[in-house]
N, C-alpha and C positions, 0 to 999 in steps of 0.2 A: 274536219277535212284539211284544215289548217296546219295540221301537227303544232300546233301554238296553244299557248297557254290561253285561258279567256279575259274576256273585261267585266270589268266593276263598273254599271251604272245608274245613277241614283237622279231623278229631277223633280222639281217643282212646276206648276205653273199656274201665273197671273198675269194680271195687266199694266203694271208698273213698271216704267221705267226701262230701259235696257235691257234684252235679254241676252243673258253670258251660258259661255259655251268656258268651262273650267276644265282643263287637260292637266291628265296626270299619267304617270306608266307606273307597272306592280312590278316589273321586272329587272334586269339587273346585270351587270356583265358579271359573269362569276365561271371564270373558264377552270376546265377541272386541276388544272396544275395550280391555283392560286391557293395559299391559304386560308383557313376560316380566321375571320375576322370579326369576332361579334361587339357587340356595340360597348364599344369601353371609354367611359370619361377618364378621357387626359389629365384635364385640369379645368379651370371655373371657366375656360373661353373655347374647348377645344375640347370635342370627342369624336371617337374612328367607329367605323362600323362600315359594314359591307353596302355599297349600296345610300348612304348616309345621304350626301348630298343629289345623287341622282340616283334615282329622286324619291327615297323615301320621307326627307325631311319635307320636300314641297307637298305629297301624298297629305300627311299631317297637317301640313300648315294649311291646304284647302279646307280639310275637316274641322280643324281648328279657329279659321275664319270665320266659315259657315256656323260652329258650334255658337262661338260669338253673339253673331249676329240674330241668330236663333233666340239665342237668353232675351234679349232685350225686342221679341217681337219684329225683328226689322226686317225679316225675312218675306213676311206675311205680302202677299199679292205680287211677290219678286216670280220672274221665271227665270230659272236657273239649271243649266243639267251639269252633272260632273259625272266625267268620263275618265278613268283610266284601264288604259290598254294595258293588256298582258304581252305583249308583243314587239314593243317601242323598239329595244334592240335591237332584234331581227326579223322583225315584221313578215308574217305568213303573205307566199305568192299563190295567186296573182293576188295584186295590190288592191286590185278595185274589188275584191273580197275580201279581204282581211282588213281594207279601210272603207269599205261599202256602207255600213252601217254607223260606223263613224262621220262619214263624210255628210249622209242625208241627216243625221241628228243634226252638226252643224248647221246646216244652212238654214236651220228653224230659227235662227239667233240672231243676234246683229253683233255682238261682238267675243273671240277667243280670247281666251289670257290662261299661259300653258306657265306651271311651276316647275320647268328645269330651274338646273344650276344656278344662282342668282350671280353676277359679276361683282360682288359687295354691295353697299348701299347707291350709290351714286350712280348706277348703269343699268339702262334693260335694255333689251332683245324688239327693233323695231323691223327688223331683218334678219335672216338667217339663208346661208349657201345652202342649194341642195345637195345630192349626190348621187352621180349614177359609176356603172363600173365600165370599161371596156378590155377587152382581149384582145393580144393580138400575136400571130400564127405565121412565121417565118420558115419558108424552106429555103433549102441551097442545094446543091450539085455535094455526095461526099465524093471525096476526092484524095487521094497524097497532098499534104502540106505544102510540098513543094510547087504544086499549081495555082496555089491560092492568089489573088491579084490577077492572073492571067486563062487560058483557056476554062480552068472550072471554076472562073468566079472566088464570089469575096468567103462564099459559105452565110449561112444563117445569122451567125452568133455577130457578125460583124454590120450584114445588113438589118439586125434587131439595134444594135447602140446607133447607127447612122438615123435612126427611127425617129426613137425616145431622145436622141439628141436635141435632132430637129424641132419636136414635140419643145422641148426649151425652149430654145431659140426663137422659135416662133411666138409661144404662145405664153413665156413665161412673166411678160410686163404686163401683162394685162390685171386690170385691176379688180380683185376679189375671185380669180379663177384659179384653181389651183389642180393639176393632175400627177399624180404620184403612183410611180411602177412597184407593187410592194411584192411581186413576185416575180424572178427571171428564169427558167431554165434552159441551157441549150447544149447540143450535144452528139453523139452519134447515135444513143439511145435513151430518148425522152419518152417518160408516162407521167404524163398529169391528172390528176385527179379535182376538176372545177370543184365540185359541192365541198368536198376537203378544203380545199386551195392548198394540197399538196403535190408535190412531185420526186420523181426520183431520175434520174439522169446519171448515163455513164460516157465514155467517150476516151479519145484520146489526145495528145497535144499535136501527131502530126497527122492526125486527120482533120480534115474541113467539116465541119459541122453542118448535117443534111436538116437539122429542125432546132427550133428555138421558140420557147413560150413565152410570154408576157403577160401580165395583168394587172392593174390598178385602178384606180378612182379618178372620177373628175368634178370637182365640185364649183359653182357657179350661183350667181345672185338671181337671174332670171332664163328662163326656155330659149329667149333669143340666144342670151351667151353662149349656153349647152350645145344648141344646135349650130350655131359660128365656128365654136370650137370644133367638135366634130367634125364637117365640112373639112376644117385646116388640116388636122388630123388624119382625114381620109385621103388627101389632096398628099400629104407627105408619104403617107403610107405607098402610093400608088406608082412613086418614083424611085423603081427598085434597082440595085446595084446588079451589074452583071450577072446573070448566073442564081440568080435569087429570086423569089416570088413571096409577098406579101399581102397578111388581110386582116382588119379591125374589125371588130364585132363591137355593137355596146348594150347595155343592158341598163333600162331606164332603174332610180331606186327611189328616192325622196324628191319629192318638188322643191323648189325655193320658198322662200315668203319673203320676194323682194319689200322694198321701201317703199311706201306710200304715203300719200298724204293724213289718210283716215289712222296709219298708225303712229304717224308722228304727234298728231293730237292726241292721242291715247297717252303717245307718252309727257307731252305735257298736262294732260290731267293729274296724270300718277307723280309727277313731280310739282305741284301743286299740293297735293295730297301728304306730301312727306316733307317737305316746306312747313306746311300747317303742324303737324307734329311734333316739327324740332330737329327732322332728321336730314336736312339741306337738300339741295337740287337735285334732280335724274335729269342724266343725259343718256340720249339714243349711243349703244356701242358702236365700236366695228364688228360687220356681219363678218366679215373675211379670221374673225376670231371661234366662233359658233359654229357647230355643222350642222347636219338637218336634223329635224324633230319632228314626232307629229303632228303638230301647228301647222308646218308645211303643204300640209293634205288639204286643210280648209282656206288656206292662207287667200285665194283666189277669189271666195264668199264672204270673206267677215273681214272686218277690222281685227287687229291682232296684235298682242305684244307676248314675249316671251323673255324668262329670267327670272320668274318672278317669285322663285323660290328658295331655298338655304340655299347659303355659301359656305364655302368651304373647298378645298382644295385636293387633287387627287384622281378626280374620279376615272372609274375604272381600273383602276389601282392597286394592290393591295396599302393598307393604311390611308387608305380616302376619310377624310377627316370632313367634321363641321363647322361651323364658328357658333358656337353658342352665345353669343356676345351678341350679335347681329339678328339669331334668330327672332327672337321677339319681338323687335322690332318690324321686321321684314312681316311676321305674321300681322301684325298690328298695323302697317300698312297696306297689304293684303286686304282686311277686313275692313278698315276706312274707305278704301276704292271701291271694293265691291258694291256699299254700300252709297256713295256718291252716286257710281255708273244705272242701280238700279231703282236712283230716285223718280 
């Protein structure tokens, strides 16, 4: 019902120790104009492959942990589930279907640890910005050019940049919020196409522009931000230029996994963990780097940290690459943590 691909889920369960909730995605950006890119070593540090670092490589390193730990018995009375989604990219709506049964698997657990992108050795994901979309749908008076500024108004095309101006202006210092217009059309004749996010638009130079489209993203650390922004957002929207009528729409997409206390200690456990190995300290990233991931769904139920997969650079890309230098490592502290957390 989903028109989405399915999920891979595999668990264990006992009585020991911490129960981890292991996120992973099968899927992939691979838009049809991209080339095939199959998995080719570069050299002794570096190989490219579709998909590589997000997140096939972290895919592997889950199973690879797991396999680990498995050999030498230490799995035994562990409760563990690992989940990936076939969907991560473009996640089947409504959400609270397509992450329904994800979300109640979670909250069985006390702690997630999701294998995107890893930010090198020295970084994980103790936060991450969510992301929702918004629209927004500007009329004007058409008119002769030569009226514009006076009896027929500014037109659309003019009242849409005084907007997304504003939208700067306003909201643009604020810290880890970020909204970005990736579509504009306006015109004397606009057809957009939402599910596309195409359009087509013709018009003239001395006509006043009677419709103008917009849409972009807004991304944010917490619900409160989200909804602050908005608000401001709405409040700009509703102060129209002469002769012009405006409206924003928004359209909820990924939650956040704000900062918390429970994940900051997660991530000094994990930096503990790779200390003891040889492999130096982890610090908490910047969230304002990361956008949202599935983590973000359960973020609200569990403890959580994310990153904690290959690195590598690219992704989404064509030539998205790995580091093969780092991978082992990263697996092998993967497999120490899990194995701490589930003592």
């Amino acid at each position: 019902s989903m028109q989405r691909a399915g999920h891979l889920v595999a668990y264990r369960k006992g009585t020991q120790g911490k129960k981890l909730f292991l996120i992973g995605h099968l899927d992939t950006v691979f838009e049809p104009d991209m080339p095939p890119n199959p998995f080719t070593k570069l050299n002794d540090s570096t190989a490219t492959g579709q998909g590589i670092n997000d997140m096939k490589g972290g895919d592997v390193m889950i199973i690879a942990a797991l396999k680990a730990l498995h050999q030498q018995n230490l799995l035994d009375k562990t409760t563990i589930t690992v989940y990936m989604t076939g969907d991560e990219e473009n996640a089947g709506y409504p959400r609270d279907i397509s992450r329904g049964d994800f979300m109640a698997r979670a909250k069985e657990h006390d702690i997630a640890l999701a294998f995107e992108t890893a930010s090198g050795m020295g970084t994980i994901a103790t936060a991450r910005r969510g992301a929702s979309g918004w629209q927004l749908e500007v009329e004007g008076k058409q008119a002769h050019s030569s009226g514009v500024f006076g009896s027929a108004g500014y037109g659309s095309i003019y009242e849409a940049a005084r907007i997304i101006n504003s939208f700067r202006e306003r909201l643009s210092k604020e810290q880890y919020l970020t909204f970005n217009p990736g579509l504009i059309i306006g015109g004397s004749e606009v057809a957009y196409h939402q599910e596309a996010q195409q359009g087509t638009v013709s018009g003239k130079t001395n006509i006043i522009s009677p419709r103008t489209v917009a849409n972009g993203d807004l991304r944010f650390i917490s619900e409160q931000q989200k909804e602050n922004a908005r608000t401001v957002m709405r409040e700009i929207v509703s102060q129209s230029l002469p002769g012009t009528k405006a409206a924003i729409s928004f359209v909820d997409g990924i939650p956040s996994m704000p900062p918390t206390e429970g994940n900051t200690k997660l991530a000094a456990q994990l930096s503990e963990v790779s200390q003891a190995l040889g492999f130096g300290k982890v610090n908490p990233g910047n969230p304002g780097s990361r956008g949202a991931g599935d983590i973000s769904y359960v973020a609200q139920y569990l403890d959580c940290l994310d990153g904690l997969g290959a690195s590598g650079r690219g992704a989404h890309a064509p030539g998205e690459t790995i580091n093969l230098y780092e991978y082992p490592k990263l697996t092998q502290r993967a497999a120490v943590f899990i194995y701490r957390l589930t003592r």
